[in-house]
C-alpha positions as CSV (number, residue, x, y, z in Angstrom):
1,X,49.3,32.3,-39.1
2,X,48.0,28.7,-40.0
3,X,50.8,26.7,-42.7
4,X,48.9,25.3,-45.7
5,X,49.6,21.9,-44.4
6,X,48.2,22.7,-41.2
7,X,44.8,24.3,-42.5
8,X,44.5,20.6,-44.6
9,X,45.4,18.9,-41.4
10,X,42.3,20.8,-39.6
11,X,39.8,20.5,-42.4
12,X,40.6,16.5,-42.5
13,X,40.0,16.0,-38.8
14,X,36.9,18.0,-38.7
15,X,35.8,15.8,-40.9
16,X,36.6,12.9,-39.2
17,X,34.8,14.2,-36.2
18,X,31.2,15.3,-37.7
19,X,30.0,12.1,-36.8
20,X,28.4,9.1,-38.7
21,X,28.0,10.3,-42.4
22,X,25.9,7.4,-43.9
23,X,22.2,7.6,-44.1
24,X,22.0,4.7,-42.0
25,X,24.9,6.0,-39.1
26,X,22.5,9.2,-39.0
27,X,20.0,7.3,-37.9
28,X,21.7,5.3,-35.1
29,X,23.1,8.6,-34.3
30,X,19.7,10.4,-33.6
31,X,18.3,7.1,-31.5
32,X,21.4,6.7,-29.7
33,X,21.8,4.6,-26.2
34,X,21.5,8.1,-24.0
35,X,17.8,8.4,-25.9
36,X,16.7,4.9,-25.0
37,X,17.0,6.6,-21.3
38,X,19.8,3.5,-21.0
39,X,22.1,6.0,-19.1
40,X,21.8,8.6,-15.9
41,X,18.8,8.2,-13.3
42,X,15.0,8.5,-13.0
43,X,12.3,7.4,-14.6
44,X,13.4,5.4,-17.3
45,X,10.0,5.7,-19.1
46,X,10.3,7.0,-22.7
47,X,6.9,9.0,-24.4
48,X,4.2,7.1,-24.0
49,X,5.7,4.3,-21.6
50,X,4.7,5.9,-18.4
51,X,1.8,3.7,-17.1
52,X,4.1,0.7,-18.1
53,X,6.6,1.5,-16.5
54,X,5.2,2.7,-13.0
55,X,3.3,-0.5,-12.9
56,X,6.4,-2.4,-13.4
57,X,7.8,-0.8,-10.4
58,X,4.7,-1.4,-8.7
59,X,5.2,-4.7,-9.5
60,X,8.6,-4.9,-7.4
61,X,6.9,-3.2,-4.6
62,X,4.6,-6.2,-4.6
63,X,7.1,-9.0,-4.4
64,X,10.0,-7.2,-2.4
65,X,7.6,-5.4,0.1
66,X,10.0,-2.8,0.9
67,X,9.7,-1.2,4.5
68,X,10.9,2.6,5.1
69,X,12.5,4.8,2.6
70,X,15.5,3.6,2.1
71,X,14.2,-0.2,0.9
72,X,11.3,2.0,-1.3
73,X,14.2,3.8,-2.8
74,X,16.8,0.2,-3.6
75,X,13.2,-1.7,-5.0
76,X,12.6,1.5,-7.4
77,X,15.9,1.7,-8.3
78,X,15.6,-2.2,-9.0
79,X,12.8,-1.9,-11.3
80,X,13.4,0.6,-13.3
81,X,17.1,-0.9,-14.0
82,X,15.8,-3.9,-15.0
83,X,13.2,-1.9,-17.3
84,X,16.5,-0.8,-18.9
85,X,17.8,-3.7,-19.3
86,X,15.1,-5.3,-20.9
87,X,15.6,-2.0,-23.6
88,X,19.0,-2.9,-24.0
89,X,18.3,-6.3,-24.7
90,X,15.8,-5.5,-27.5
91,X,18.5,-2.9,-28.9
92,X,21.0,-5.7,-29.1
93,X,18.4,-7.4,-30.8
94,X,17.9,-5.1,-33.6
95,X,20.8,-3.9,-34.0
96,X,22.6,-7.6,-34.6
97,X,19.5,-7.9,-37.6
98,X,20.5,-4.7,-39.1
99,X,24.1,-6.4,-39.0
100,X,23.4,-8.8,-41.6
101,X,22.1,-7.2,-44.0
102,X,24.8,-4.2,-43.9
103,X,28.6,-3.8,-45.2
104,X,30.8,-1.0,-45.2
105,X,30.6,2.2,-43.0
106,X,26.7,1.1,-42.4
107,X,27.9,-1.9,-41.0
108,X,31.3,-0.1,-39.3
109,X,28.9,2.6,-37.7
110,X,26.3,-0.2,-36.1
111,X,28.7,-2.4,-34.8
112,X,29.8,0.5,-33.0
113,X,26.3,1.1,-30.8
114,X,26.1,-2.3,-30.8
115,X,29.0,-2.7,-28.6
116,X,28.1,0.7,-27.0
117,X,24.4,-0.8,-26.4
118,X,26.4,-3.8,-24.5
119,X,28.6,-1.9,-22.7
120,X,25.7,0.0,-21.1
121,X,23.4,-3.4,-20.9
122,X,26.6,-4.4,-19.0
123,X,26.8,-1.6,-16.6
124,X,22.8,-1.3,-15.7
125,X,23.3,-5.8,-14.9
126,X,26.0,-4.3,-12.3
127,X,23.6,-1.8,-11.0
128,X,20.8,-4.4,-10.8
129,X,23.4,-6.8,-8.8
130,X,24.5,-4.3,-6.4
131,X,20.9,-2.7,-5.4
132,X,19.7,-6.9,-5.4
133,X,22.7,-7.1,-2.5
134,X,21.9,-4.5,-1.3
135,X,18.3,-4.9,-0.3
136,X,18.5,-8.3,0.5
137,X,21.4,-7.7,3.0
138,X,19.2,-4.1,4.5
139,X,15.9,-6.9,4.7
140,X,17.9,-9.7,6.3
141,X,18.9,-7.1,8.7
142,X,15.2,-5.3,9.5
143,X,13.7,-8.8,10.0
144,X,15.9,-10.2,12.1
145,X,15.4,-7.0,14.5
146,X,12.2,-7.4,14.0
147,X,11.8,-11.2,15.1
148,X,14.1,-10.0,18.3
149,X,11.9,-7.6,18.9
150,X,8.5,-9.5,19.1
151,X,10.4,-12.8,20.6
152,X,11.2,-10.1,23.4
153,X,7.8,-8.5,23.4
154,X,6.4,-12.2,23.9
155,X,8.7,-12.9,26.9
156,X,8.1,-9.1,28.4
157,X,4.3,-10.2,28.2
158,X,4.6,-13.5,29.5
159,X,6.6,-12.4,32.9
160,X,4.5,-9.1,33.3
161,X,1.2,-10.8,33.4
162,X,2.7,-13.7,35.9
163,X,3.5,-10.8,38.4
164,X,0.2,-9.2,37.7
165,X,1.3,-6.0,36.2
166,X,0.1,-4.0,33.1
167,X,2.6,-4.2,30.3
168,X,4.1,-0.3,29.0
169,X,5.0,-1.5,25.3
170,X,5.8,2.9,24.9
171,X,8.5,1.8,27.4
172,X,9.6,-1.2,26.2
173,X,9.3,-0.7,22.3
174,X,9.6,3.0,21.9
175,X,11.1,3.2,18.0
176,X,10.0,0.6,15.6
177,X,12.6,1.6,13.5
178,X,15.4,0.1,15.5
179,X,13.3,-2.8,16.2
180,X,12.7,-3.5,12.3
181,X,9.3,-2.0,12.3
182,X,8.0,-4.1,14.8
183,X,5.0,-2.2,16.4
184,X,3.9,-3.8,19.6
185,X,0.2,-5.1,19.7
186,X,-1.5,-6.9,22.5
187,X,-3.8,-8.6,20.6
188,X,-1.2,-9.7,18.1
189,X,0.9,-11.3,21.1
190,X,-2.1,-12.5,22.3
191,X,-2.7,-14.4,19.2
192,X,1.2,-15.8,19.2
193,X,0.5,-16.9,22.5
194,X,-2.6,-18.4,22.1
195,X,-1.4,-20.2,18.8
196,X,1.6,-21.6,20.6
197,X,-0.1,-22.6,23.7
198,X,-2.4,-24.9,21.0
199,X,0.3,-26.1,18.8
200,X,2.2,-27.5,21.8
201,X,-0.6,-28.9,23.3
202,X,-1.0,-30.9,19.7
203,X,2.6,-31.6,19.5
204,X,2.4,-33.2,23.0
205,X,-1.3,-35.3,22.0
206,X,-0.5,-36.5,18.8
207,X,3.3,-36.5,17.5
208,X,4.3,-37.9,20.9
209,X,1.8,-40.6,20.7
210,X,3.2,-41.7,17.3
């Protein structure tokens, strides 16, 4: 059986841990960081913020120009991070007014998600940095396969049509997804050729000439 000390113990640390007790604390407490969808994964779209958000993203998808699933997946991830951040960065905002004018536990009980609003702002930067590296090093990668690919493509023409053979581009290109999603097209190397073929020509007339 509980001591009377030790029942006055338990009733003064479940007071302790019920949680903000100004009117003020309450209030940060019910629109804490975890309901500004500044923590987990998803959509970070609160009510109403839907449209917003996905054109955001589509936004991204604009200027990055992902290629297969895995780059859709980093660019999503990219956007919707920096949606975040952008929340956390307002929240900072706010809550370093509501500093000023506060003392007390009020004041006690905002500094509190004000550091836990940084700490999270913080952690989504991170997330933002590593998915930026991330994608840059996966599209580095896909367009140098893919420049490989069509320089290859170009020579493969070239030396089939000087022996007077048809070019088999199933053959030679079979999976554009080792190749960096290069998807061989005749009239496309055509073009490459044709553009080169004129640009030397100029090269030759005009820059030697100077």
């Amino acid at each position: 059986m509980s001591t009377p000390a030790q029942i006055a113990a338990n009733q003064a640390n479940a007071k302790l841990s019920t949680g903000p007790t100004s009117g003020i604390g309450k209030q940060i407490a019910s629109q804490n960081s975890v309901k500004h969808q500044l923590t987990g994964k998803g959509n970070p779209a609160l009510p109403g913020e839907e449209d917003a958000v996905e054109e955001h993203v589509q936004g991204y998808f604009k200027t990055y120009a992902p290629v297969g699933l895995p780059e859709q997946d980093l660019v999503r991830n990219l956007a919707e991070n920096n949606w975040r951040l952008q929340r956390a960065h307002s929240l900072e905002r706010k809550l370093h007014i509501r500093l000023e004018d506060l003392e007390g536990d009020a004041f006690d009980e905002i500094l509190r998600e004000l550091r836990r609003t940084s700490l999270y702002a913080h952690r989504i930067q991170r997330a933002i940095e590593k998915n930026r590296a991330e994608l840059r090093s996966m599209q580095s990668e896909r367009k140098t396969a893919y420049e490989k690919a069509q320089e290859e493509a170009i020579l493969l023409t070239q030396i089939t049509y000087s022996k007077g053979q048809t070019v088999d581009a199933a053959k030679d290109f079979p999976s554009p997804e080792r190749c960096g999603g290069f998807v061989y097209s005749m009239p496309e190397i055509l073009r490459i050729l044709d553009r080169e073929a004129r640009l030397e020509e100029a090269k030759t007339r005009f820059l030697t000439a100077a």
